[in-house]
ROVEXFI-596713 format. One record per atom (N, C-alpha, C): residue in three letters; x, y, z. Coordinates in steps of 0.02 Angstrom, whole numbers, padded with zeros to 5 digits, always signed. Example, Ala and Ser with C-alpha at 12.3 -4.5 7.8 and 13.67 -1.06 7.14 Angstrom:
! residues 2
ALA+00660-00284+00390ALA+00615-00225+00390ALA+00660-00165+00390SER+00642-00112+00354SER+00684-00053+00357SER+00645+00002+00394
***
This chain:
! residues 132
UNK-00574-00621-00486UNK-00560-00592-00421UNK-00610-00536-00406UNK-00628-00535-00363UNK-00660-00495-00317UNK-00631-00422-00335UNK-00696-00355-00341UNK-00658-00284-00329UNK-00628-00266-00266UNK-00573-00241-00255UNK-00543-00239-00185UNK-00542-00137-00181UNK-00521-00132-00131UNK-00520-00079-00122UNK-00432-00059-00107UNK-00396-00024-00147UNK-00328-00005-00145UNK-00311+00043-00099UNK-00260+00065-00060UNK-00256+00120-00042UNK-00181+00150-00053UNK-00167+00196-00108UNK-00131+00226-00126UNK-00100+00275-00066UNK-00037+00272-00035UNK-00010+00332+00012UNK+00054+00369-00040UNK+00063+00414-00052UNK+00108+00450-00068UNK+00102+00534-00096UNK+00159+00559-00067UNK+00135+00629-00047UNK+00145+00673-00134UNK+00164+00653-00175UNK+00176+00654-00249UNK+00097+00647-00278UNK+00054+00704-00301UNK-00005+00673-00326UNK-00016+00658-00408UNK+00055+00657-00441UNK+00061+00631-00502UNK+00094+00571-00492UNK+00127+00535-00420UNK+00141+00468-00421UNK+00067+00408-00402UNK+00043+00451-00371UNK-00045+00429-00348UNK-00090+00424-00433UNK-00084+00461-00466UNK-00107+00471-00515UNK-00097+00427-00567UNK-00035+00414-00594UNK+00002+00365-00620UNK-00033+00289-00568UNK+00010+00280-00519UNK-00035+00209-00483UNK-00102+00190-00503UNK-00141+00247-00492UNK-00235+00257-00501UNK-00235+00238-00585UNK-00173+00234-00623UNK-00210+00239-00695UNK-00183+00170-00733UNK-00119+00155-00672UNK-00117+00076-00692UNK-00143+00023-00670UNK-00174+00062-00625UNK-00216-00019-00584UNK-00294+00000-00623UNK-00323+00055-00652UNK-00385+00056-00675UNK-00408+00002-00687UNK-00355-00033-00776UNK-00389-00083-00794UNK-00400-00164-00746UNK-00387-00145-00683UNK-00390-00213-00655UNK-00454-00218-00600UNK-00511-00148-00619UNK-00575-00156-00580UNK-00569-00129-00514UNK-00503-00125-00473UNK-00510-00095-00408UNK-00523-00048-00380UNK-00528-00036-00338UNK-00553+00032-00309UNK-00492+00068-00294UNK-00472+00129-00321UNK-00408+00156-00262UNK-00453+00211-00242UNK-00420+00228-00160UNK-00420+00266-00136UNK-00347+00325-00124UNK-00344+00381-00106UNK-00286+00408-00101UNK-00275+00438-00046UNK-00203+00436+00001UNK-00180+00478+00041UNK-00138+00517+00014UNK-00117+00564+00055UNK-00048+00612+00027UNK+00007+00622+00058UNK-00001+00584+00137UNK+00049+00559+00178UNK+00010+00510+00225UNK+00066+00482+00265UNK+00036+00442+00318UNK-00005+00460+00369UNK-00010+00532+00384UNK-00066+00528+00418UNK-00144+00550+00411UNK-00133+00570+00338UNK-00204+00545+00294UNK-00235+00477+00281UNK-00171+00427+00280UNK-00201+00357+00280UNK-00199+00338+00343UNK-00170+00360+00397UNK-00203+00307+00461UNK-00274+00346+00482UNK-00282+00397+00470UNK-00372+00426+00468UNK-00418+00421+00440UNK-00425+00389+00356UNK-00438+00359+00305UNK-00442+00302+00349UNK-00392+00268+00374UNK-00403+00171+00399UNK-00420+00180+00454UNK-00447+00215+00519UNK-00474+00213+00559UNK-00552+00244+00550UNK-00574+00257+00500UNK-00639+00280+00497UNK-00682+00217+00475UNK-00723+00202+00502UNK-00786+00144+00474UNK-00732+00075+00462UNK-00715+00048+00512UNK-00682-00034+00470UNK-00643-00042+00429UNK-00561+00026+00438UNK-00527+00040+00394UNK-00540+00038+00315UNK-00601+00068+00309UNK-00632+00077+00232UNK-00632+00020+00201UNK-00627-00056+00220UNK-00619-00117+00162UNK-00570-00097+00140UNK-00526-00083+00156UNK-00453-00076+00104UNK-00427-00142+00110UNK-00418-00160+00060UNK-00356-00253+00053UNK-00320-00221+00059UNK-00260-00189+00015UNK-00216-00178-00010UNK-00176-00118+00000UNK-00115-00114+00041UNK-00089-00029+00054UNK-00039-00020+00005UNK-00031+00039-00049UNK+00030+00052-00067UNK+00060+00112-00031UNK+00123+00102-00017UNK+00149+00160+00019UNK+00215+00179+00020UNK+00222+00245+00001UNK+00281+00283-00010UNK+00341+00287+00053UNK+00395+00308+00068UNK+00428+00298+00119UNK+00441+00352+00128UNK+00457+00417+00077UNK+00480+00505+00093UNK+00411+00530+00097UNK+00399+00543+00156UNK+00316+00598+00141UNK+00333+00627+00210UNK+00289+00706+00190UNK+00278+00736+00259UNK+00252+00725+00315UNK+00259+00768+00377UNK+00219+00733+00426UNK+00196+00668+00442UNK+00175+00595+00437UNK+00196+00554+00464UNK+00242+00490+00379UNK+00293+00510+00410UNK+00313+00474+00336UNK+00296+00391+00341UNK+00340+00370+00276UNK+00326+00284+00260UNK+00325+00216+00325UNK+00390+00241+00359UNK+00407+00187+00405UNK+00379+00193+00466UNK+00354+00291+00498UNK+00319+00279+00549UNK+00251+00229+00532UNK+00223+00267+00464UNK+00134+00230+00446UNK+00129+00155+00448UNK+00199+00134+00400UNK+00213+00047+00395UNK+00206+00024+00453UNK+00235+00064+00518UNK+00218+00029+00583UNK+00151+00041+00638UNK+00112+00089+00592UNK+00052+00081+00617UNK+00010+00017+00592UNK+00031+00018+00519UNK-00029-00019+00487UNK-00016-00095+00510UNK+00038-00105+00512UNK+00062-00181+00530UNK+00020-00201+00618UNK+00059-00142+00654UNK+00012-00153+00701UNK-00027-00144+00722UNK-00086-00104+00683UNK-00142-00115+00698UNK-00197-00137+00637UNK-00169-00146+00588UNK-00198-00194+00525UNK-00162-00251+00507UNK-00143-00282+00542UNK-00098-00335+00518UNK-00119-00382+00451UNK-00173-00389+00454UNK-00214-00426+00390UNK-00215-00374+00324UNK-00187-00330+00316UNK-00184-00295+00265UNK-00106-00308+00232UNK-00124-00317+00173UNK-00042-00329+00121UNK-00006-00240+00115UNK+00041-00222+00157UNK+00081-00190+00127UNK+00137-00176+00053UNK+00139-00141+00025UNK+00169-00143-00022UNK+00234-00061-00038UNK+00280-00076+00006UNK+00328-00010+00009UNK+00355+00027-00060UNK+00329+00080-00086UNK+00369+00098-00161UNK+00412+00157-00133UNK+00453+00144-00161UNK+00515+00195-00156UNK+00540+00205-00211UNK+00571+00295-00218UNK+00604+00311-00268UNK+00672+00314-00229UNK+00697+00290-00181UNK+00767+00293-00166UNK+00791+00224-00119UNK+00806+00175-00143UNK+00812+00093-00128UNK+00866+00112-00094UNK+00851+00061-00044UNK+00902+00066+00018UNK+00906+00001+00075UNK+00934-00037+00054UNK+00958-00108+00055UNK+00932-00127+00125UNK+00980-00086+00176UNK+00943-00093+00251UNK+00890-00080+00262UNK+00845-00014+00231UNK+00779-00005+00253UNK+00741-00032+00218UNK+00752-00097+00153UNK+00710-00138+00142UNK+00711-00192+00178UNK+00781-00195+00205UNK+00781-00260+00252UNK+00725-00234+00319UNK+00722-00199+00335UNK+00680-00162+00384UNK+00601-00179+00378UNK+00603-00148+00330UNK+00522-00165+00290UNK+00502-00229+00290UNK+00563-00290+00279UNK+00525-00343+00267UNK+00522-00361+00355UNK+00566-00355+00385UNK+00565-00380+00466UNK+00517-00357+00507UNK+00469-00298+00478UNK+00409-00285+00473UNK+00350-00322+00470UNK+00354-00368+00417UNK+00313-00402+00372UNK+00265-00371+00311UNK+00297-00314+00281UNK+00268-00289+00230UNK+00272-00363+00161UNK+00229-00336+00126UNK+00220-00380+00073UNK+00282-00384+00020UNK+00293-00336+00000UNK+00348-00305-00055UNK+00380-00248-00062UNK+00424-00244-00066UNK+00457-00181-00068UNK+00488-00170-00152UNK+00437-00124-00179UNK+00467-00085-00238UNK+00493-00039-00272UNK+00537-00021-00317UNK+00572+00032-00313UNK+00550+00064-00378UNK+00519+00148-00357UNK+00497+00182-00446UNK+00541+00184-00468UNK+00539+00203-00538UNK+00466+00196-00553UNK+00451+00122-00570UNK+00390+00102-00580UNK+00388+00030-00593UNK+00346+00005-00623UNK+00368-00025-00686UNK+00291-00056-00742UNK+00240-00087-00734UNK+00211-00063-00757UNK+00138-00078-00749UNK+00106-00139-00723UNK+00152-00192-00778UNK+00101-00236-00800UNK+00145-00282-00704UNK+00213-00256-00691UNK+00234-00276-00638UNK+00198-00251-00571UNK+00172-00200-00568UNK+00141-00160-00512UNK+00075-00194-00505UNK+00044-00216-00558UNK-00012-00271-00584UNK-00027-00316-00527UNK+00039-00370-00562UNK+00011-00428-00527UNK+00055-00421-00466UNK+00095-00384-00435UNK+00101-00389-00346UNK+00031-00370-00315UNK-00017-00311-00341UNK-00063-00286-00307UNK-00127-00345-00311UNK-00116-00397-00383UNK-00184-00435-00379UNK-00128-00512-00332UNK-00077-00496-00308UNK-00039-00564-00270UNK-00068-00542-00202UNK-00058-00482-00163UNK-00076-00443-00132UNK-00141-00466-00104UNK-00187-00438-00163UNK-00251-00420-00148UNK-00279-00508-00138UNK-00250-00559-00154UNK-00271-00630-00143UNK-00242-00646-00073UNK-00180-00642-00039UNK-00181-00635+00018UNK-00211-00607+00075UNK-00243-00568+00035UNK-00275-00506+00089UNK-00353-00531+00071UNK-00381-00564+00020UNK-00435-00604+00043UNK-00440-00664+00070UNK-00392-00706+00068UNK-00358-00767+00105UNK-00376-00763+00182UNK-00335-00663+00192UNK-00330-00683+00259UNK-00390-00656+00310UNK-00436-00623+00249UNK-00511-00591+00299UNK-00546-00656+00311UNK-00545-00714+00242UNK-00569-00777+00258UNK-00578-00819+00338UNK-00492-00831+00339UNK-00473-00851+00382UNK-00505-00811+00457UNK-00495-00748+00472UNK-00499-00705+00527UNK-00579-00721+00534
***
């Protein structure tokens, strides 16, 4: 597979940190926000940076998870969302998916699992630049 470019959102920079150190061994690029409205300025600069792949937190300051989820959907729709949450919440995953986010996961979450959603992810999300 192809190096993709990740983009890590979460306002925790030891949960960014941790993400950045389990996806290392899989060649990708991460990038980091620290809330959502670091990543919709990050994805509106130059061709939303080549990012495949969004991971994104749902508690963050100033623009949190579900406002950003509904930027990125609608105005990146070809990008794989991937919602992590440390507080699961049945309706607002049902939310997320009626969205069309990719996955919704709940921290903390192993590695080798955080793995292969981001390289399931990152194959959809070259699938769908193909296609476009």
């Amino acid at each position: 597979m192809m190096k993709q470019k990740i983009l890590v959102v979460d306002d925790e920079e030891s949960v960014r940190e941790t993400i950045r150190l389990q996806l290392k061994s899989t060649g990708h690029e991460i990038i980091e926000a620290e809330d959502g409205k670091q990543a919709i300025l990050l994805l509106g600069q130059s061709n939303s940076h080549g990012v495949s792949v969004i991971i994104c937190d749902v508690r963050m300051p100033n623009i949190n998870g579900i406002e950003a989820v509904s930027f990125f959907r609608r105005d990146h729709p070809s990008i794989p969302v991937i919602v992590l949450t440390g507080y699961p919440d049945i309706k607002l995953a049902a939310e997320f998916v009626e969205k069309g986010i990719f996955d919704y996961v709940v921290k903390p979450v192993e590695k080798e699992r955080l793995i292969a959603k981001v390289e399931k992810a990152a194959i959809q999300s070259a699938v769908m630049n193909i296609v476009d």
